[in-house]
C-alpha positions, 0 to 999 in steps of 0.5 A: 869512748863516751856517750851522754847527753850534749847538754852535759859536755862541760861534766866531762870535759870542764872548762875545755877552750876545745869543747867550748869553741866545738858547742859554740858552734853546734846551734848554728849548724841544723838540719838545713845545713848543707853536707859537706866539710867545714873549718873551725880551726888548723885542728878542728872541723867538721863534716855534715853528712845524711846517709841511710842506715843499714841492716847489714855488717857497717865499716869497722874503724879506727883513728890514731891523731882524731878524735870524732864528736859524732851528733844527730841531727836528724834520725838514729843509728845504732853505733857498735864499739868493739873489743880489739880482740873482736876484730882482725885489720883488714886496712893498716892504718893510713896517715892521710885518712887517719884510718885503720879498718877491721873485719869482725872475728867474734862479737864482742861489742858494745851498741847504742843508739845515737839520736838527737840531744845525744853525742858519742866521742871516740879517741884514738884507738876506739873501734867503731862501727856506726849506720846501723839501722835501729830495729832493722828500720833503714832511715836517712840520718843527717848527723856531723861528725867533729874532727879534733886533733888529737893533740889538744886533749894532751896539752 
């Protein structure tokens, strides 16, 4: 997992063909933009979605073949990042959705809160829980989510 400011993806990712297509795109998509899925490539795209945060337990989740760059456009959420043995699978992993979900065990987490100029990266395997609300403040968020085959970080 990685969480910075977006204005410093090339310190974490170089000269990456991937990253560079990903935030050449970035300053075309706002808060106008409207939801839904959208393809950059057969191994990118990328999903706009507003949705109200909450104060209560989110979806516990996985992924085995994407990576997600999650961004704020508009808004913050708290987002939980989970020790494995935190969580017990509640929904084995299914290929079509590229998704395993979890129920929490005990809490033994990570949290921060994703806000505009800010990006969070999860890769396979790191559990995440994201719309939690910041300080118990339910608010609408519009955020993208970019969806990388989980190949072209290994070649």
């Amino acid at each position: 997992m990685i969480f910075g400011n977006i204005e410093d993806w090339r310190y974490y990712f170089g000269k990456s063909e991937v990253f560079n297509e990903i935030f050449q795109e970035l300053p075309k998509i706002s808060t106008s933009t409207g939801n839904g899925e959208y393809r950059l490539n057969n191994q990118i795209y990328y999903k706009v979605m507003s949705y109200d945060t909450h104060v209560s337990p989110s979806v516990i989740e996985s992924h085995k073949r994407e990576v997600d760059i999650q961004i704020i456009l508009k808004g913050k959420e708290r987002i939980k990042v989970f020790d494995e043995d935190a969580v017990k699978v509640t929904v084995p992993y299914k290929e079509e959705n590229d998704c395993q979900f979890y129920s929490i065990e005990k809490q033994s987490f990570t949290e921060f809160d994703l806000v505009p100029g800010k990006m969070a990266v999860f890769f396979p395997k790191d559990i995440h829980a994201c719309q939690y609300a910041v300080e118990d403040k339910v608010e609408t968020i519009k955020k993208i989510v970019f969806k990388v085959d989980e190949e072209l970080f290994t070649h």
